[in-house]
PQR file with spaces between the fields and no chain letter, atoms N, CA, C, O and H, PARSE charges and radii, in Angstrom:
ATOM       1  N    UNK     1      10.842   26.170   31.136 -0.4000 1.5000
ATOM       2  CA   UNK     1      12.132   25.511   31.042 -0.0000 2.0000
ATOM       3  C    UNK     1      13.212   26.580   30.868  0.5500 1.7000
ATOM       4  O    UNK     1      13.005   27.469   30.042 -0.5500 1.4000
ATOM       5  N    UNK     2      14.411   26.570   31.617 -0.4000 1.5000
ATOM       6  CA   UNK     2      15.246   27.060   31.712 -0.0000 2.0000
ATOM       7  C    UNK     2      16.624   27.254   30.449  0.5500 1.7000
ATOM       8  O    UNK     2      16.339   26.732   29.371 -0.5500 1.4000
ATOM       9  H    UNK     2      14.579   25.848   32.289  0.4000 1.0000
ATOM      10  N    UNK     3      17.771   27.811   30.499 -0.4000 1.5000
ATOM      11  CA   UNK     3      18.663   26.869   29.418 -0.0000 2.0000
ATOM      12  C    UNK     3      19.516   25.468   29.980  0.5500 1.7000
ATOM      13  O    UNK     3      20.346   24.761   29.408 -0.5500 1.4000
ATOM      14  H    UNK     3      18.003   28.235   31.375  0.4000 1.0000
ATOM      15  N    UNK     4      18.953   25.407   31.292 -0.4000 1.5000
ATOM      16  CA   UNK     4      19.762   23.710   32.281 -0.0000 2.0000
ATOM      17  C    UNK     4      18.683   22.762   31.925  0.5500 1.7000
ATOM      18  O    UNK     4      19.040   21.586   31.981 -0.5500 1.4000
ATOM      19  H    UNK     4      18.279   25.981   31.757  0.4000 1.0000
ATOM      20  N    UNK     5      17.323   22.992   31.536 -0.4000 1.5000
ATOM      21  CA   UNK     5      16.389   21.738   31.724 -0.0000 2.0000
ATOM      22  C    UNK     5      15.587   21.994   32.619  0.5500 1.7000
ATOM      23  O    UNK     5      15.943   22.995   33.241 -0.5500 1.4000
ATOM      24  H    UNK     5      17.033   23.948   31.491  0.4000 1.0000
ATOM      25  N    UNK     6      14.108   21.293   33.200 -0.4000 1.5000
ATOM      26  CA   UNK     6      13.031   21.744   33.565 -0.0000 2.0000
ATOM      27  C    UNK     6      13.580   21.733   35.211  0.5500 1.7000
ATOM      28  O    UNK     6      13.096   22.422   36.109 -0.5500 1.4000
ATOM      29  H    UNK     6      13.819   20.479   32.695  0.4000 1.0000
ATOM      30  N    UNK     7      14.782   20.709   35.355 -0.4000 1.5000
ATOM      31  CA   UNK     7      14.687   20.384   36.966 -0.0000 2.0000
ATOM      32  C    UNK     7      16.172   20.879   37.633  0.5500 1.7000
ATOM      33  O    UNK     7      16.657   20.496   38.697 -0.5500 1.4000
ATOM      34  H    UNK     7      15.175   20.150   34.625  0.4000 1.0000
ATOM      35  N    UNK     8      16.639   21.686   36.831 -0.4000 1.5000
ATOM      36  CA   UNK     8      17.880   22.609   37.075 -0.0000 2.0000
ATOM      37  C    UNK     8      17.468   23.598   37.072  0.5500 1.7000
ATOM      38  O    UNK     8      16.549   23.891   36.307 -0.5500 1.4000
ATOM      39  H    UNK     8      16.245   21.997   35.967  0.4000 1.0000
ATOM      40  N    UNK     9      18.155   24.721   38.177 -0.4000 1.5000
ATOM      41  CA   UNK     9      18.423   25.952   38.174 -0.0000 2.0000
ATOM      42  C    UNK     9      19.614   26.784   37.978  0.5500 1.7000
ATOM      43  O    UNK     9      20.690   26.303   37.623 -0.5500 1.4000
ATOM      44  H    UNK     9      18.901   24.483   38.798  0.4000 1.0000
ATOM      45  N    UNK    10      19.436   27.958   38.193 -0.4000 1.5000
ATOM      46  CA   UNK    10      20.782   28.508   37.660 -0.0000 2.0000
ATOM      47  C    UNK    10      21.764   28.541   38.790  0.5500 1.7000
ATOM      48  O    UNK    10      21.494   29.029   39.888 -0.5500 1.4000
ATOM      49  H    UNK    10      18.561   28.348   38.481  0.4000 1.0000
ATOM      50  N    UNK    11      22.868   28.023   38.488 -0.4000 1.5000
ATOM      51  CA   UNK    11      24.285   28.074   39.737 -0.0000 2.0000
ATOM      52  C    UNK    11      24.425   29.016   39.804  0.5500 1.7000
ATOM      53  O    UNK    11      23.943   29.786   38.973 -0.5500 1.4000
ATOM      54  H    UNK    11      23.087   27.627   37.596  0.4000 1.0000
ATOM      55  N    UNK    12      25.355   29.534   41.109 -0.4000 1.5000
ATOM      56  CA   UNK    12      25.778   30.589   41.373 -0.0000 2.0000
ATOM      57  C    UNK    12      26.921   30.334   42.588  0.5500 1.7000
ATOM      58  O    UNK    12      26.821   29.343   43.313 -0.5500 1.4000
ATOM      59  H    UNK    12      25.747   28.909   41.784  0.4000 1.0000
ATOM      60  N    UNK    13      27.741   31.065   42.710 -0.4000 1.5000
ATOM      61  CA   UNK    13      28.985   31.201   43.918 -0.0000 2.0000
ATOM      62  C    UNK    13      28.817   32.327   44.163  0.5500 1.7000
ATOM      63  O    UNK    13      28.646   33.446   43.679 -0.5500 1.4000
ATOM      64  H    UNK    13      27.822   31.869   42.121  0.4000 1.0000
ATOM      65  N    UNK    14      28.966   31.382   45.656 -0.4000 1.5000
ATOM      66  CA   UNK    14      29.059   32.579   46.771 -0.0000 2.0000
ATOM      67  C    UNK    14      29.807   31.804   48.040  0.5500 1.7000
ATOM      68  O    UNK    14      29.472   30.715   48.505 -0.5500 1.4000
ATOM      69  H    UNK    14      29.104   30.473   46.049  0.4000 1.0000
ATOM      70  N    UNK    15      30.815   32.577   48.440 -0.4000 1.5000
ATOM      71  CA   UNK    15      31.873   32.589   49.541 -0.0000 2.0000
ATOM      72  C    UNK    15      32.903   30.914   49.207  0.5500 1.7000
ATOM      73  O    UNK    15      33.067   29.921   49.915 -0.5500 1.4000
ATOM      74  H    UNK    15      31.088   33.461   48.062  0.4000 1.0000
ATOM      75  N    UNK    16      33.400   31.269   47.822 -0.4000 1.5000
ATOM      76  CA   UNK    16      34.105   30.114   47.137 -0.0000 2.0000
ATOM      77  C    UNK    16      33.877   28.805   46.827  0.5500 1.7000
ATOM      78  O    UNK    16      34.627   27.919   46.418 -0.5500 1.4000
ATOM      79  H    UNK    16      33.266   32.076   47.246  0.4000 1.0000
ATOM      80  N    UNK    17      32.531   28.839   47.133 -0.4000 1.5000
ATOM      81  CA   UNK    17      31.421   27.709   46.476 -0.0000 2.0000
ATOM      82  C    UNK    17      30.827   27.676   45.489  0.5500 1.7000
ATOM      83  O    UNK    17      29.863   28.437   45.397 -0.5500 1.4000
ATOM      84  H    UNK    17      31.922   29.560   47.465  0.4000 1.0000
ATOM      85  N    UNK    18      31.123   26.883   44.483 -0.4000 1.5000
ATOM      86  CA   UNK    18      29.704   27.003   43.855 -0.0000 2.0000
ATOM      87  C    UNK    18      28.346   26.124   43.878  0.5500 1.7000
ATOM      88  O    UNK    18      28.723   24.993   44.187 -0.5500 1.4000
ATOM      89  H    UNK    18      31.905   26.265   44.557  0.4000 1.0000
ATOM      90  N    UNK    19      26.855   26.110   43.686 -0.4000 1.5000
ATOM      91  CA   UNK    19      26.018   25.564   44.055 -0.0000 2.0000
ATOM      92  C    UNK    19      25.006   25.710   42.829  0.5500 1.7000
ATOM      93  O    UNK    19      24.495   26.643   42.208 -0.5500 1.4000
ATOM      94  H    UNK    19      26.549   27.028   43.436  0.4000 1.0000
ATOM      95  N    UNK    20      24.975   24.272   42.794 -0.4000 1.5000
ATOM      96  CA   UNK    20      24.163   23.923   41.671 -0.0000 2.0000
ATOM      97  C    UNK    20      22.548   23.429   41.994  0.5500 1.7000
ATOM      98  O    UNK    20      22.438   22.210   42.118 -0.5500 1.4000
ATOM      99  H    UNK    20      25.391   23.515   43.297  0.4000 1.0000
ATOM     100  N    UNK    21      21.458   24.112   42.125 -0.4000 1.5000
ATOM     101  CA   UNK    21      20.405   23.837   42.530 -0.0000 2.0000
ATOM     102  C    UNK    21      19.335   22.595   41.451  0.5500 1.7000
ATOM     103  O    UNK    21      18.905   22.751   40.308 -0.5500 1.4000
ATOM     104  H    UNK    21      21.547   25.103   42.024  0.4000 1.0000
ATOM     105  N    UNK    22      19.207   21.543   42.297 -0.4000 1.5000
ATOM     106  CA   UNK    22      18.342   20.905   41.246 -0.0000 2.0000
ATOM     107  C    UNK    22      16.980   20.245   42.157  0.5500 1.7000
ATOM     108  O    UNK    22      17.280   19.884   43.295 -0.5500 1.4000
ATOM     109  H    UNK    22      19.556   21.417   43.225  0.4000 1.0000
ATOM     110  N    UNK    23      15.645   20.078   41.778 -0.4000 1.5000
ATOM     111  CA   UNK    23      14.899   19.686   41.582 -0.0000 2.0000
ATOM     112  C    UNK    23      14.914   17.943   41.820  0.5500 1.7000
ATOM     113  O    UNK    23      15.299   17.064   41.049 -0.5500 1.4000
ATOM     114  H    UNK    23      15.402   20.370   40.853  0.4000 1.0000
ATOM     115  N    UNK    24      14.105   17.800   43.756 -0.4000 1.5000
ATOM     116  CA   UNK    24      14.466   16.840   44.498 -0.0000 2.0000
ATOM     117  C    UNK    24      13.683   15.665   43.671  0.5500 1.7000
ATOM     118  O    UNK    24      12.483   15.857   43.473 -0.5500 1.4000
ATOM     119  H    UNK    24      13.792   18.514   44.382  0.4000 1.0000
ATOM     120  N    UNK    25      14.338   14.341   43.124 -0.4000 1.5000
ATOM     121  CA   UNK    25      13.817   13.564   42.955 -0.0000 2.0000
ATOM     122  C    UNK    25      12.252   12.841   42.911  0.5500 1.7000
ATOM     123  O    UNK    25      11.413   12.663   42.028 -0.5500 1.4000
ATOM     124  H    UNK    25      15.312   14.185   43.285  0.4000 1.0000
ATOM     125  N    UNK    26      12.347   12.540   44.336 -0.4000 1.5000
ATOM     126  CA   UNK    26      10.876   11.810   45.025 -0.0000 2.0000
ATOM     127  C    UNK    26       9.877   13.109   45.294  0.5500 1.7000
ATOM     128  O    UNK    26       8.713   12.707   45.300 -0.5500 1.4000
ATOM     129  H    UNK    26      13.028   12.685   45.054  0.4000 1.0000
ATOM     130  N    UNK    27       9.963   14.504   45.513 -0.4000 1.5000
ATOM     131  CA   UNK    27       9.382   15.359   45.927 -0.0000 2.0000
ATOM     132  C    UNK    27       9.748   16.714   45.064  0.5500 1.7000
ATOM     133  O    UNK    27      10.537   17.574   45.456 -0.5500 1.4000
ATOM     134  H    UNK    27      10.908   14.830   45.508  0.4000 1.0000
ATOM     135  N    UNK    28       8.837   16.751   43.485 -0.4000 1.5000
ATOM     136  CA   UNK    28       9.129   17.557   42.591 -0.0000 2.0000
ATOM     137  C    UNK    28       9.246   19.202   43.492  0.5500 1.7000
ATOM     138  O    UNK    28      10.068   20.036   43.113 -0.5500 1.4000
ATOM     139  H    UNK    28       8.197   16.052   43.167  0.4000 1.0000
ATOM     140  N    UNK    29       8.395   19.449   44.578 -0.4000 1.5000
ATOM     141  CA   UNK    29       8.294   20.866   45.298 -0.0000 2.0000
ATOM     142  C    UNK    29       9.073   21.032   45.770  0.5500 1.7000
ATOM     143  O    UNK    29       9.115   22.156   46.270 -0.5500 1.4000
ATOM     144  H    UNK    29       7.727   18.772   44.886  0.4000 1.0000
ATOM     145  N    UNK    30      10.255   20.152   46.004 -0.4000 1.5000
ATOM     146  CA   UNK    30      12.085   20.410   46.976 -0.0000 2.0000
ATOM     147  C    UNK    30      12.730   20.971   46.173  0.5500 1.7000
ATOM     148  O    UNK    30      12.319   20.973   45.013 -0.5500 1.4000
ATOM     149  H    UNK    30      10.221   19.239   45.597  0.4000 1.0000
ATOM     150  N    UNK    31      13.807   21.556   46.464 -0.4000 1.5000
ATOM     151  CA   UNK    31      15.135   21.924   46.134 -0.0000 2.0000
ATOM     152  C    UNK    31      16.084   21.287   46.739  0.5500 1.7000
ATOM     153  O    UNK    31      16.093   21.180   47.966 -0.5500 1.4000
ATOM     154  H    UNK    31      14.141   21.554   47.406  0.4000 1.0000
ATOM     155  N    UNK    32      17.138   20.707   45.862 -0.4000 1.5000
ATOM     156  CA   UNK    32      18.461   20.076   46.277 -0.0000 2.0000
ATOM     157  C    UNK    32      19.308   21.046   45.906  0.5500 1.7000
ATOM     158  O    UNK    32      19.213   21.512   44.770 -0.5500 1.4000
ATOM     159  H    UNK    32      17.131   20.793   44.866  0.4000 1.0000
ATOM     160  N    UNK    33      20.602   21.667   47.105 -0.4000 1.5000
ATOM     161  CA   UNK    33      21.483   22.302   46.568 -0.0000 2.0000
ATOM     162  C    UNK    33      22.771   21.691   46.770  0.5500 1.7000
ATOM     163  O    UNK    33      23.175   21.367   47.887 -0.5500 1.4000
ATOM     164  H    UNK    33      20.679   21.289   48.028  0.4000 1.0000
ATOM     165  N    UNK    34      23.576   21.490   45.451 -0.4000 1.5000
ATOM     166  CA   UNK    34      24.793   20.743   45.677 -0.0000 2.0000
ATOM     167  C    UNK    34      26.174   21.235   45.319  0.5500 1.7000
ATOM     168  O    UNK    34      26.768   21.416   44.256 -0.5500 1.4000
ATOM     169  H    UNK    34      23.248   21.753   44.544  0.4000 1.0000
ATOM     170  N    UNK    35      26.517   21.409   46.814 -0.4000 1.5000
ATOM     171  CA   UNK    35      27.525   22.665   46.813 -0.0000 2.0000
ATOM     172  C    UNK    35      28.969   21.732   46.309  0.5500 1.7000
ATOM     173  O    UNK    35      29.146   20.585   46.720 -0.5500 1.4000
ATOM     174  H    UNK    35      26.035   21.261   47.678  0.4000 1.0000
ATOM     175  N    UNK    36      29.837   22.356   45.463 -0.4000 1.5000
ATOM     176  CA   UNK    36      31.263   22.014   45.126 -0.0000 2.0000
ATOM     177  C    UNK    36      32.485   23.213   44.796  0.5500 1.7000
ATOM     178  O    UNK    36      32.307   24.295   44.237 -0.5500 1.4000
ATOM     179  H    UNK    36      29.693   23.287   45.129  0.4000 1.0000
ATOM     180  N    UNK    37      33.781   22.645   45.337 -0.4000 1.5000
ATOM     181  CA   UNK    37      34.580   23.688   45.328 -0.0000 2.0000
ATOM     182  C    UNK    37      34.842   23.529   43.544  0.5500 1.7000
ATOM     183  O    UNK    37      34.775   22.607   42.731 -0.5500 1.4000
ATOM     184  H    UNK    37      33.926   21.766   45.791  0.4000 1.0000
ATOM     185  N    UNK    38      35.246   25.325   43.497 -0.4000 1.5000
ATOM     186  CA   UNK    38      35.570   25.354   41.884 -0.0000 2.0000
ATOM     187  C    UNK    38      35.725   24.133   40.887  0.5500 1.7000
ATOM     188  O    UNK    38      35.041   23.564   40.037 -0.5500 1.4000
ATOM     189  H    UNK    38      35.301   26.074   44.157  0.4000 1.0000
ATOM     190  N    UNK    39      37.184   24.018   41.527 -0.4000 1.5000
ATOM     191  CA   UNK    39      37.909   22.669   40.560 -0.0000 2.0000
ATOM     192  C    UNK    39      36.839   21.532   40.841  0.5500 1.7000
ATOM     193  O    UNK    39      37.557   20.583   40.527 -0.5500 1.4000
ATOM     194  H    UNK    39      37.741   24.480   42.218  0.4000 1.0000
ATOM     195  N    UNK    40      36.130   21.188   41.058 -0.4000 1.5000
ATOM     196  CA   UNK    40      34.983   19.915   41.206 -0.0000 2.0000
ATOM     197  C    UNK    40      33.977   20.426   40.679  0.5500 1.7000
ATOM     198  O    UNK    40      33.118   19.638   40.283 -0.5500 1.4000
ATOM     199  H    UNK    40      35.547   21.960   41.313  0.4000 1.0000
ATOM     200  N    UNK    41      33.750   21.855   40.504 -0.4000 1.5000
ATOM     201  CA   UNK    41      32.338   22.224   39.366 -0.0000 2.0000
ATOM     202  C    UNK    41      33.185   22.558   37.764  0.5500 1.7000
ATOM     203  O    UNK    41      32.540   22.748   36.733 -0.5500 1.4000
ATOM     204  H    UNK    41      34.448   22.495   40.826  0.4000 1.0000
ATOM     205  N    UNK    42      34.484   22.576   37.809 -0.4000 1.5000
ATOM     206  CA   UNK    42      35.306   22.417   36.659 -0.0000 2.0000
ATOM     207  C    UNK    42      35.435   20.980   35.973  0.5500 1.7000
ATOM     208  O    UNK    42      35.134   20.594   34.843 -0.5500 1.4000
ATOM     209  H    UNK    42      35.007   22.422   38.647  0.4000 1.0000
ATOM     210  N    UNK    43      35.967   20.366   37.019 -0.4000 1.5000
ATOM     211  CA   UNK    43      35.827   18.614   36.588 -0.0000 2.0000
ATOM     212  C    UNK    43      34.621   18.035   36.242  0.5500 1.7000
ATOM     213  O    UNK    43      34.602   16.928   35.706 -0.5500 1.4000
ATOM     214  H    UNK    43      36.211   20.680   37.937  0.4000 1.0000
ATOM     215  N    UNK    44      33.120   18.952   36.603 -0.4000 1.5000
ATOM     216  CA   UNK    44      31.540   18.183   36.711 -0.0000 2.0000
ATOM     217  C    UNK    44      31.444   19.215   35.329  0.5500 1.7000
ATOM     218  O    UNK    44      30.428   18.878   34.720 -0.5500 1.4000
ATOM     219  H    UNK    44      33.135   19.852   37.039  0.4000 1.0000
ATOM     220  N    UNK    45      32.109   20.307   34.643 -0.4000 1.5000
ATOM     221  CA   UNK    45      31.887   20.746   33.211 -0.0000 2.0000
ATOM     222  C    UNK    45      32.243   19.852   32.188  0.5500 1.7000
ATOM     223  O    UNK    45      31.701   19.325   31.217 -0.5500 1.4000
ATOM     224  H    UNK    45      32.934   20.581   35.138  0.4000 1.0000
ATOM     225  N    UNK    46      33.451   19.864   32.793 -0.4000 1.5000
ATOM     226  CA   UNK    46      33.990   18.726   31.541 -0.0000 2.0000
ATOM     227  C    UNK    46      33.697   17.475   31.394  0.5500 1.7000
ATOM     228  O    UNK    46      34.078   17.028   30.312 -0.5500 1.4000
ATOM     229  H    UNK    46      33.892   20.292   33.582  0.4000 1.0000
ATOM     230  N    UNK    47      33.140   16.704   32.101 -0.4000 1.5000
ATOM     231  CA   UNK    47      32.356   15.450   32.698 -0.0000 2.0000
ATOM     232  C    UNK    47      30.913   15.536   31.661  0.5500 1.7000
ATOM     233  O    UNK    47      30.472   14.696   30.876 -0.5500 1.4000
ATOM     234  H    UNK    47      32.831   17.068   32.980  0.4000 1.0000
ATOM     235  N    UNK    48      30.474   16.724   31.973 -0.4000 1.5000
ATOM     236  CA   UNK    48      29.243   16.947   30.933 -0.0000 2.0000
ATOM     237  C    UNK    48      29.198   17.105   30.149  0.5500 1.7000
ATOM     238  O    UNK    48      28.337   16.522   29.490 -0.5500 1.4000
ATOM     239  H    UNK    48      30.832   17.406   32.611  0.4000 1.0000
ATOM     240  N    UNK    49      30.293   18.250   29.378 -0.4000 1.5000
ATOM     241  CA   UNK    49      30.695   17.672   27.623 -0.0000 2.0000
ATOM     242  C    UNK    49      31.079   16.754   27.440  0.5500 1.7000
ATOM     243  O    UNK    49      30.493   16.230   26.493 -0.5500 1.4000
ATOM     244  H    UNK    49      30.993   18.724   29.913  0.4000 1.0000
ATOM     245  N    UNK    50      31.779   16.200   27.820 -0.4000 1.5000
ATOM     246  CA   UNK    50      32.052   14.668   27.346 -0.0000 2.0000
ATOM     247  C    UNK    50      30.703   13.660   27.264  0.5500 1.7000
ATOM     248  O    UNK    50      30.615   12.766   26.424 -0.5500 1.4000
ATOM     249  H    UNK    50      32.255   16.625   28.590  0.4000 1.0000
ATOM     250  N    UNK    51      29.952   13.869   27.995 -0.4000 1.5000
ATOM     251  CA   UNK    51      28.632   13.209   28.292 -0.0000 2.0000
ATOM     252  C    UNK    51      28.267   13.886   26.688  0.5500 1.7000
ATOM     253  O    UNK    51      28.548   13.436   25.577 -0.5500 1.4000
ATOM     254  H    UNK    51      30.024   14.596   28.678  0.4000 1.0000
ATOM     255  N    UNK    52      27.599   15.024   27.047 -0.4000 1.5000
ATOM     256  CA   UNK    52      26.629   15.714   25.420 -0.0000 2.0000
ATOM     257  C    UNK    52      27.241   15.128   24.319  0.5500 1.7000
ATOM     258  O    UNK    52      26.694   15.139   23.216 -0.5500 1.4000
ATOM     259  H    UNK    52      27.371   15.389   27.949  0.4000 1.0000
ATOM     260  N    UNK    53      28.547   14.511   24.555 -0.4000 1.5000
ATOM     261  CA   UNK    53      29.599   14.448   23.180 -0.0000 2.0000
ATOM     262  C    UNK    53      29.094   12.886   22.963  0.5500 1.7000
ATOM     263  O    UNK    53      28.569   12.482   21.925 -0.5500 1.4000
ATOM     264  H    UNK    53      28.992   14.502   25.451  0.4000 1.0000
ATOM     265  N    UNK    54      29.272   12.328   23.781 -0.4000 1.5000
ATOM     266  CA   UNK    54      28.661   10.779   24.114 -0.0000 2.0000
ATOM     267  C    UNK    54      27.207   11.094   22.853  0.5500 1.7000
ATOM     268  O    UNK    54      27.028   10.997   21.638 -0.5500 1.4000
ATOM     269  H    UNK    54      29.698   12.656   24.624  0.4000 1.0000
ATOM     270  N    UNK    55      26.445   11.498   24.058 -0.4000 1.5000
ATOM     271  CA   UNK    55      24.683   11.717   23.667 -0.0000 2.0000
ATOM     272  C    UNK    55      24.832   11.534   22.544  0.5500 1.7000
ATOM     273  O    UNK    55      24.613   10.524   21.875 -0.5500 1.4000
ATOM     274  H    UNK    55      26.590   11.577   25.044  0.4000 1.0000
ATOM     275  N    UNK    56      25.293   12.705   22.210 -0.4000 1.5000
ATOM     276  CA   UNK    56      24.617   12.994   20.310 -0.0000 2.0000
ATOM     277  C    UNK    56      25.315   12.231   19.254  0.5500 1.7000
ATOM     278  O    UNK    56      24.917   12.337   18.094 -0.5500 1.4000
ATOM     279  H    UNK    56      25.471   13.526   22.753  0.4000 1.0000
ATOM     280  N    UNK    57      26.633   11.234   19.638 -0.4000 1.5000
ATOM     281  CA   UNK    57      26.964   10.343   18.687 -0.0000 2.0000
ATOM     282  C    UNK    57      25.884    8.938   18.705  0.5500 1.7000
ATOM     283  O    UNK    57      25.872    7.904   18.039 -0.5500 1.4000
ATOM     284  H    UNK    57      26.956   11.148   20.581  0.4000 1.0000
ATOM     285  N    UNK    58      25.205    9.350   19.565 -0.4000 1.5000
ATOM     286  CA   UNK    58      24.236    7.804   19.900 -0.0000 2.0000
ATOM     287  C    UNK    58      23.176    8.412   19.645  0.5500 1.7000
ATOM     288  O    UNK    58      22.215    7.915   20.231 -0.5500 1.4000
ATOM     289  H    UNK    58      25.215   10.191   20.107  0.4000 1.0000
ATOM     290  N    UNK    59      22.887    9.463   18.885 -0.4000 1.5000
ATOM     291  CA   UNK    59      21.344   10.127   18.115 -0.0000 2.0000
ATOM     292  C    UNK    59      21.342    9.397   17.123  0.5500 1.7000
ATOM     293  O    UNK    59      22.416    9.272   16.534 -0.5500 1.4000
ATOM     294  H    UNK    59      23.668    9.867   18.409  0.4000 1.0000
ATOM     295  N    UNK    60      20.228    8.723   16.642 -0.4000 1.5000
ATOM     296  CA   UNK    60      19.987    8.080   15.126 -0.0000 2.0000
ATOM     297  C    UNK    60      19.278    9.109   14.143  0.5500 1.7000
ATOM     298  O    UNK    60      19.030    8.783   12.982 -0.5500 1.4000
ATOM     299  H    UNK    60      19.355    8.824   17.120  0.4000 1.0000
């Protein structure tokens, strides 16, 4: 396991993309890569703290 989780990999940009590799659904041996410009992997950060922020107020 990674620091993203077992079915994430590590992002990276390249040629003003960035690309977030994850681990195909129906077929654990795929790779999905899901490319977004900056400001949309900026908006999908803050989208996810807000999420973790969610999560852990709903930990008992």
């Amino acid at each position: 396991m990674n620091a993203y989780g077992n079915d994430v990999g590590e992002p990276y940009a390249e040629g003003g993309i960035v690309t977030l590799p994850v681990v195909e659904f129906r077929d654990p041996d795929s790779w999905l890569h899901s490319s977004m410009t900056p400001d949309e992997a900026r908006l999908l950060g803050l989208r996810l703290i807000k999420l973790a922020d969610e999560a852990e107020e709903q930990e008992w």
